[in-house]
N, C-alpha and C positions, 0 to 999 in steps of 0.2 A: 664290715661295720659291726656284726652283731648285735646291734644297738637293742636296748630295750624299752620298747615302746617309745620311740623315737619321735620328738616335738613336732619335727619340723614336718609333720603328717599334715598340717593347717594347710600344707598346699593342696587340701583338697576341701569338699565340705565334709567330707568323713571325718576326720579330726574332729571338729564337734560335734555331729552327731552319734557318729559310731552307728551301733546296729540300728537304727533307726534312718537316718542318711543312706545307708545303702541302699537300701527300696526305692529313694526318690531319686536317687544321681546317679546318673547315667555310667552305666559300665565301662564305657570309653574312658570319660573321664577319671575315673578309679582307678582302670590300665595304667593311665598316664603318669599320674599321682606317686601310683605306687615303684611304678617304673623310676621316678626322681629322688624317690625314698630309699625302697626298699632296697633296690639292686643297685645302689653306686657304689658301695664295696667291689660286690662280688663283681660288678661291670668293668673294674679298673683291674681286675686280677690279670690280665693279658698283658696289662704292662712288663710284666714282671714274673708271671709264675712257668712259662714254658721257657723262659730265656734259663731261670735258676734250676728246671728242673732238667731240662738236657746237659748244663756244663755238669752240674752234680753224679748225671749217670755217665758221663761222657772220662769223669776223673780213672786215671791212671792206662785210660786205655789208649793213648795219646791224642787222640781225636775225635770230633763227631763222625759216629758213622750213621749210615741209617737205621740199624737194627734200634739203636738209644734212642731216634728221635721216633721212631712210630710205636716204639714200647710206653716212650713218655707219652706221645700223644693219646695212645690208646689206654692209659692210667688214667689221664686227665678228664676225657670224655666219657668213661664210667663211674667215674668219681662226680661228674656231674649227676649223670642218672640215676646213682646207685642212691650218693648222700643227701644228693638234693631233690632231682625229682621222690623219688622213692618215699627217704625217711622223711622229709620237713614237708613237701607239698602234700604228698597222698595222704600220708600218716598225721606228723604230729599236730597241719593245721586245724584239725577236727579237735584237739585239746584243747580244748580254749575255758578260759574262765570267764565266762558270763559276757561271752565276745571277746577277751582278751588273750595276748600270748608271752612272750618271754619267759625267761627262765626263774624270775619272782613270783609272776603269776603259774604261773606251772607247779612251785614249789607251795604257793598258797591252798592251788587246787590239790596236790598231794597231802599236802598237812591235814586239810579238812574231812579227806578220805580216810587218814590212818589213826584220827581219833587222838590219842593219849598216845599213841608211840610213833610220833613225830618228830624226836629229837634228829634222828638222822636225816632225814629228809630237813630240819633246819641247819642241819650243817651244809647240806649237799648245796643248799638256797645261797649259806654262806660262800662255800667255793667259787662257785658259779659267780657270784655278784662281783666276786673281789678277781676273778680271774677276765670279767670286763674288764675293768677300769684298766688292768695290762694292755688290752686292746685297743682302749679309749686315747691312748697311751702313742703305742705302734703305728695307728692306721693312718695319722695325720700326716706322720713324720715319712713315713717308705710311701705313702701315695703321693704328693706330692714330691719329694726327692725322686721317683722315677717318672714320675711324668716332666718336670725340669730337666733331668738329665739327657731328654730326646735333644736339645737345645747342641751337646756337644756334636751330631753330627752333621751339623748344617756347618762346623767352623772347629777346632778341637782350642780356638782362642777362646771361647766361653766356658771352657772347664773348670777354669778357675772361680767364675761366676755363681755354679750350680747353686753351692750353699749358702751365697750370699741373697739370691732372689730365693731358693725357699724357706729362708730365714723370713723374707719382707713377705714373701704371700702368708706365711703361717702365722705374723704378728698382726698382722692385715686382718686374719681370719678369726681370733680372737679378740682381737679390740672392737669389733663391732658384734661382738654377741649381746652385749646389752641392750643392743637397743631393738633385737627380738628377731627372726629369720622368716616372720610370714610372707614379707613383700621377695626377699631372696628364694623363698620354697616355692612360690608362683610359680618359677620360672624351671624350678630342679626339673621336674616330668619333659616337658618338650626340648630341654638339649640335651637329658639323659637319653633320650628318644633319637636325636639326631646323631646320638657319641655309639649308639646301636648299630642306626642304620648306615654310620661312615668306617666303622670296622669291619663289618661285614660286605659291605660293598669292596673295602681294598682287598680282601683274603680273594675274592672270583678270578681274578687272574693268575692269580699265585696256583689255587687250585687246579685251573682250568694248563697251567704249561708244566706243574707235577702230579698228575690226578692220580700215581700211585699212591699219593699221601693219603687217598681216603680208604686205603686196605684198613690203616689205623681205628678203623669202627669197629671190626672185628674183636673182643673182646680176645681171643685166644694171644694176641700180639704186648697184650699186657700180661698174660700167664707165661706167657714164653719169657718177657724180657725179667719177671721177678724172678722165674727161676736157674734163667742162667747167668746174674748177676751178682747173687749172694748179697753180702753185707754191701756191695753199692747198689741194689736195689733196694734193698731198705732204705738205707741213706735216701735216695731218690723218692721214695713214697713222702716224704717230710718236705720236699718241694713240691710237689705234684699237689699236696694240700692247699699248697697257696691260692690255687685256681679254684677253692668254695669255701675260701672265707669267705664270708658276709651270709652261707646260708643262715645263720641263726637268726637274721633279719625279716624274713623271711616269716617267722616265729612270732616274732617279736614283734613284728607293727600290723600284728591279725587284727587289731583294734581299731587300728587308725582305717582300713582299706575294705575289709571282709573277706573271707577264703578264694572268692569268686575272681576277684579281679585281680588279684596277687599268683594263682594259679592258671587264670589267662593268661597273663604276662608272660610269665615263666615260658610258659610253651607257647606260645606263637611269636613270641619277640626275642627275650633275652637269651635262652637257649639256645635255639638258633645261632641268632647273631655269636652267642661266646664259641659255639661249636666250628660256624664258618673262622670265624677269627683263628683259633686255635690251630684247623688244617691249616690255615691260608701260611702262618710263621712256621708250621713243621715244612709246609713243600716250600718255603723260601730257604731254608735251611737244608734242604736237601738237594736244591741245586748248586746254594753257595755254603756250604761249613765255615765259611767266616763269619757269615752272617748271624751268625748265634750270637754275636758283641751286640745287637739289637733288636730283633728279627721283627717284632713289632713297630717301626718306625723306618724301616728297611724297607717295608713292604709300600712303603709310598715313596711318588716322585721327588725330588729335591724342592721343587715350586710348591708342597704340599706339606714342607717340612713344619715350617714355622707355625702356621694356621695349625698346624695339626697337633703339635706342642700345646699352644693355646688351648687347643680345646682340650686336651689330655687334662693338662693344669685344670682348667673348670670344673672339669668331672671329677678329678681327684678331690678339688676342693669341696662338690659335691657330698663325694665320699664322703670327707674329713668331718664335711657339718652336722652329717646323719650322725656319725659316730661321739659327735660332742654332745649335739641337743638329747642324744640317748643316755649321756651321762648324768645327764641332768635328768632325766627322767626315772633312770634306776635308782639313782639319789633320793628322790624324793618316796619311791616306792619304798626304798631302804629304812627311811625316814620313819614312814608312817608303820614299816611292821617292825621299829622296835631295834632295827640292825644299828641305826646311825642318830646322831647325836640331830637337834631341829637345825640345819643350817638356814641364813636367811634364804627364801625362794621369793624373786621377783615377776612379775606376772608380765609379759611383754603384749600380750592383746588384750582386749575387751570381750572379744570376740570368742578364740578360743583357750580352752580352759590348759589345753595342752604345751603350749607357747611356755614357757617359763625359765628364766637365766636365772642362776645359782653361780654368785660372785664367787667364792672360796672354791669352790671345784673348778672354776673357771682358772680361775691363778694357779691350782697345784695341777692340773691338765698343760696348759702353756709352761709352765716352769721343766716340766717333765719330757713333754717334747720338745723342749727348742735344747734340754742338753742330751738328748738323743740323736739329733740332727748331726749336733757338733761332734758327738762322740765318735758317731759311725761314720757320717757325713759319706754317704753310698746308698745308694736303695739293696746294692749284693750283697754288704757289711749288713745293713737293717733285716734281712730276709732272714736271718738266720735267727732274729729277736722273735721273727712273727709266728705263728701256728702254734706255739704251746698253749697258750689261754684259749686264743679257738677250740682247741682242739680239745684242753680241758673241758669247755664251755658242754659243748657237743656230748663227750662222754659222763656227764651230769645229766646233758637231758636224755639223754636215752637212758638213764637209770629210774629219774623220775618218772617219766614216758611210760615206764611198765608197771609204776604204784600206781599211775592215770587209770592203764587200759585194764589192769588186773580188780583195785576198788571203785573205779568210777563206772566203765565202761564194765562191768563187773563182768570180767572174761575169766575163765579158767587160768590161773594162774601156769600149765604147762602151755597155753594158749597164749599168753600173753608175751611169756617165755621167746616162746620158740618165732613172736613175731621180731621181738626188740631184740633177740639176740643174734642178727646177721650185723645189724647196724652197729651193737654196743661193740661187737668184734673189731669191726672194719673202724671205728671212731678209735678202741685201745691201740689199735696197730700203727692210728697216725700218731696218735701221742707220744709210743715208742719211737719212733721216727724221729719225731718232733726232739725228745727228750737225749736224743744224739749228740743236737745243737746246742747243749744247757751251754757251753764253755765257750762259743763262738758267739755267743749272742743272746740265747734262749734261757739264760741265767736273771736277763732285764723283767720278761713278763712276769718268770714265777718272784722275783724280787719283791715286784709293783703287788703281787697277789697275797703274798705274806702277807705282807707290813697292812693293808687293805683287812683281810681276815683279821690278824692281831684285834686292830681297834676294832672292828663287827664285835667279835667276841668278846674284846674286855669290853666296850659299851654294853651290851647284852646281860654279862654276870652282873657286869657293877650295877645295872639298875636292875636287877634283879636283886640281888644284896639293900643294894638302897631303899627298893620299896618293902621288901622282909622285916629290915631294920623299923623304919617310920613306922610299919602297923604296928609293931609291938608294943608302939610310945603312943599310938593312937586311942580314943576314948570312942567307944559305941554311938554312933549318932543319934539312933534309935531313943537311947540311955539322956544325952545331952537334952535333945528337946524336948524331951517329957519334965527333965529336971527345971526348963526356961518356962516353960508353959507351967508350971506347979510357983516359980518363982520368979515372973519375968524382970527385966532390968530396964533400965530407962530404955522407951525406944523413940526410936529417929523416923522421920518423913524418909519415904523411898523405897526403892528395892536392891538389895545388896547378894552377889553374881559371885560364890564361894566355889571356884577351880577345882577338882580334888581328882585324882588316879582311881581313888577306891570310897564309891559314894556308901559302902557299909562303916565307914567313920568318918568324927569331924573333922572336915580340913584344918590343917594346923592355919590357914588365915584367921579361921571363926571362930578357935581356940586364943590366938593371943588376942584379937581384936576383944575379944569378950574381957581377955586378962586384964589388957592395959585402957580401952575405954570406956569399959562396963555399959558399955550399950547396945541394942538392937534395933536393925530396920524392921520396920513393919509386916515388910514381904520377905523373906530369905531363899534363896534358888540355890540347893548344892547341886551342879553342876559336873558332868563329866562327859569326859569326849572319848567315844571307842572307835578303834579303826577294824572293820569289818574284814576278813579273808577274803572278799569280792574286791573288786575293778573300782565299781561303782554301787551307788545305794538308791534307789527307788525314794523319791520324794516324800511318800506315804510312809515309809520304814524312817526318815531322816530324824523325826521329833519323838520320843518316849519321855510319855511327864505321871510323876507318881506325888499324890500330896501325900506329906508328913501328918501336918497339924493344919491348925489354922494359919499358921504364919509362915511355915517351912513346908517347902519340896523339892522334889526329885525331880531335876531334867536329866535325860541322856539325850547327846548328839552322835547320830553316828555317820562315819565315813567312811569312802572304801580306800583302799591302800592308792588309789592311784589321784584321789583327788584330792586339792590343800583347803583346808577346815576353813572359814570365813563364818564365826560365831555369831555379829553382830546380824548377816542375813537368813543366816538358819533360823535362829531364836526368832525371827518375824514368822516364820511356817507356826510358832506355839499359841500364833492370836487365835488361830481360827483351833485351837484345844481349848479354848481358855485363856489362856493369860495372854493380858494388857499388856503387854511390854514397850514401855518407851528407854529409848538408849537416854534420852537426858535425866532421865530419874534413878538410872540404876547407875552403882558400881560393882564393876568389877574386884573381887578381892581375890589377887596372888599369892602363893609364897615363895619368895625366893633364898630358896638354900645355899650358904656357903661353907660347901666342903672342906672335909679335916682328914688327915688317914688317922688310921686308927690304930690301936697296939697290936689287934687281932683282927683278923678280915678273912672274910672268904680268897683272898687274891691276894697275889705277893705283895711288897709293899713298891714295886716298882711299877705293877697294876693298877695300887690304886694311886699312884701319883700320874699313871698313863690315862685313868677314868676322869680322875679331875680336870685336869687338862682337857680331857675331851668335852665334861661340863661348859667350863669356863671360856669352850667356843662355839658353844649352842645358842641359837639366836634367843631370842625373848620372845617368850610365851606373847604379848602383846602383841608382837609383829608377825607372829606364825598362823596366831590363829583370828590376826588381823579387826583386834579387837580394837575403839579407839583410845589412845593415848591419854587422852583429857577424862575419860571414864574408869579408870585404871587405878588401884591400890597396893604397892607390893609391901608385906610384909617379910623381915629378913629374919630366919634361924639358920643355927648351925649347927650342922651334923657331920658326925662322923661316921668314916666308911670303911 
């Protein structure tokens, strides 16, 4: 999953409360929650990641033998401990921004630490974000494709079938995003709960007629098989990864859960359960070497077949949801610090603020997996697309990770070092691994990751250009009102609500409105919205008002990177400052720019025709910051970029 800050958390009450909800709701129910969230990635990695990582080390040797599968095994199960227990539970959950996790927040909390030499760390932010959405990408399409695929061994006549039903469950799975996932996340926690305890209950027998297969604990049995493997042990580390995708999740929905109940999980439930799982298909495979065509769906009876497909399918879809509503959630985070252009965001509850469906990411998501499906149309073919972006993901934040613990956690920087550098190792060694695959498949994520970065960054310079450009055509505000007050012009009944990026000049609305109807409202509000380095903003911090004159001032509204601006109900927090504020008395005054390229520009000219474009699919300031429509003025200029 890796999702970041993942919606569909409202299956708990934490979702809207966050650090405050964990004190009063019960730690069971948190387990639960997060167990339906957090770990449906990483829960469905059994599908799929010991099947690819034994045939991978098993190549040219002509067969499975044992030494491949308890080397793999013994990969797999300190790969748990090592990457997950270790670095994401001990370690990076204590990073948190103001209760929050993911690798936006991480990179927020990095920037604010490193002052004025933050550029790198806003690229690292960059990487990171753009090398989800590869992910957001992947996980729908190979989780469901191999939980489907159990379907051929009940009959090898539904082969033909696989892609045609994860085609319908995957359209299925999108078409009903809109209308929001609270009532569907109810339920994620107790079958993610029962998808636990039905994998681990099948491995006991397995274990119990191979019980050599638990030598595989022994760490030495993974040093043995890297080193006398070579370059197919390498190969083989890039499968073995499969088995902790989804820790960045882990990370990432510290907000929605708290460290507490996400870390109980882990160790009394999930870990476990993946651990039993994992022996249960190596000793199935080691009494039968054929059995590596499934070993996960092998390991039950034929009357278990179907039901047990079923639920695979759920849990996958499970997966599938975390990792969408996360896309939406990194969207919007992307959003608010400045990466991405406003897309419209719909708010699907009343309830909580996290719930939210984003149409456009929803269609270029579905459009992207359903010809991944087709293309690969295999969960083995798809495996070889997955673990790059993880695995990128992972070696960004172990880099951020040591800006944290080195300026935050103000650790000795050879202390910091010498924490994050087992982990930053072992993350580079999978990526190598990983980057084996770029020809086979692994060419797909860093694609998606590109083209992702591209617009980050042209969006980024172009409005960095764009607003360099407009101050230098801008007039002192300062300068304007003292000139209105020496010389006022007709003025109007009302209060008139002037937008602006940079309240040290006049917004160009107050500029032409003045030009072309030489009048003035009585009250004048210039108006700006900042998105704070935090999660979230303290009610008390939300309203900052500065008067001008008599007529004119200063509001600032501020938010934090993870929540969507709602002006009309903020501006009610300004009665109890002082001002009166009626929405039927005031308007709203915009300006709406239409972009021109220019002869000379910071950016090539294919730049700024990529910025414009990216303009021209930004929602309206009206519907972002959900101001009303019927109070609303847009004034249009043109500028060049």
């Amino acid at each position: 999953m890796t999702s970041e800050t993942t919606a569909t958390a409202a299956a708990t009450p934490a979702a809207n409360g966050h650090g405050e909800a964990h004190s009063t709701a019960g730690i069971a129910g948190l387990m639960v929650g997060s167990i339906g969230v957090v770990y449906g990635d990483i829960g469905t990695s059994p599908l799929y990641a010991f099947r690819e990582a034994v045939v991978a080390a098993s190549a040219g040797s002509g067969g499975v033998t044992a030494a491949a599968v308890l080397g793999v095994l013994s990969l797999i199960l300190w790969a748990l401990i090592i990457v997950v227990t270790l670095k994401y539970v001990v370690i990076l959950l204590r990073a948190d921004n103001n209760g929050e996790g993911g690798t936006l927040a991480l990179m927020a909390l990095a920037q604010r630490a490193m002052g004025g030499h933050s550029a790198i760390i806003i690229l690292l932010g960059i990487i990171s974000g753009a090398l989800f959405y590869g992910d957001a990408v992947i996980t729908p399409a190979l989780s469901v494709l191999s939980a489907v695929e159990g379907i051929k061994l009940v009959t090898e006549a539904f082969d033909h079938y696989v892609v045609p039903i994860t085609v319908i469950i995957l359209v299925a799975l999108f078409a009903v995003q809109s209308r929001g996932t609270a009532r569907v996340a109810s339920m994620f926690g107790p079958i993610m709960c029962l998808w636990f305890a039905v994998i681990a209950i099948a491995a006991i027998p397995q274990i119990m007629r191979y019980p050599e297969v638990l030598l595989a604990l022994n760490p030495l049995y993974a040093v043995s098989f890297m080193f006398h493997h070579g370059i197919i042990g390498f190969v083989t580390l890039g499968a073995v990864f499969l088995a902790v995708t989804g820790a960045e999740a882990l990370y990432a929905d510290l907000g929605h859960f708290g460290k507490r109940p996400i870390q109980t999980a882990w160790v009394v439930i999930v870990l476990p359960s993946l651990a039993l799982n994992y022996l249960g298909q190596g000793a199935l495979v080691l009494g039968d070497p054929k059995g590596i065509e499934n070993p996960f769906f092998l390991m039950f009876p034929e009357w278990a077949l179907i039901p047990m497909v079923g639920l695979a399918t759920v849990a996958t879809v499970i997966a599938s949801q975390a990792v969408i509503t996360g896309a939406y959630s990194l969207t919007r985070q992307a959003i608010q610090l400045g990466l991405m252009p406003r897309f419209e965001i719909q708010h699907t509850s009343e309830v909580h603020s996290g719930q939210i469906y984003i149409p456009k990411i929803n269609l270029m998501l579905f459009l992207a997996v359903m010809l991944l499906v087709l293309l690969f149309r295999s969960s083995s073919a798809l495996a070889s697309a997955y673990g790059i972006s993880v695995t990128g993901t992972m070696v960004v934040t172990a880099m951020m990770g040591f800006v944290v613990i080195w300026k935050v956690w103000r650790w000795s920087p050879v202390a910091a070092a010498a924490l994050i550098a087992p982990f930053l190792f072992l993350d580079l060694t999978f990526l190598a691994a990983n980057l084996l695959k770029v020809f086979e498949g692994g060419w797909v994520p860093l694609a998606l990751g590109g083209v992702v970065m591209l617009l980050m960054y042209t969006w980024r310079r172009g409005s960095r250009l764009l607003f360099e450009k407009s101050r230098k055509l801008e007039f002192p505000l300062a300068d304007l009102v003292a000139m209105l007050e020496k010389r006022p012009p007709q003025r109007v009944a009302g209060t008139a609500v002037f937008l602006t990026s940079d309240p040290q000049s006049a917004p160009t609305a107050l500029m032409h409105s003045l030009k072309h109807y030489k009048v003035l409202h009585e009250k004048n509000v210039i108006l700006t919205i900042e998105t704070a380095p935090t999660p979230r903003i303290n009610a008390s911090e939300r309203v900052r008002m500065e008067p001008i004159s008599d007529t004119f001032s200063k509001v600032t509204l501020r938010f934090g990177f993870m929540e969507s601006p709602n002006v009309p109900n903020t501006l009610a927090i300004a009665r109890k400052l002082g001002w009166h504020f009626d929405i039927m008395s005031t308007s709203f005054f915009l300006s709406r720019r239409a972009l021109k390229p220019a002869a000379h520009s910071g950016m090539p000219r294919w730049q700024d025709h990529l910025f414009i474009a990216l303009s021209r699919s930004s929602n309206d300031a009206t519907d972002y910051f959900q101001i009303p429509t019927g109070r609303v003025v847009e004034v249009g200029t043109q500028v060049t970029i």
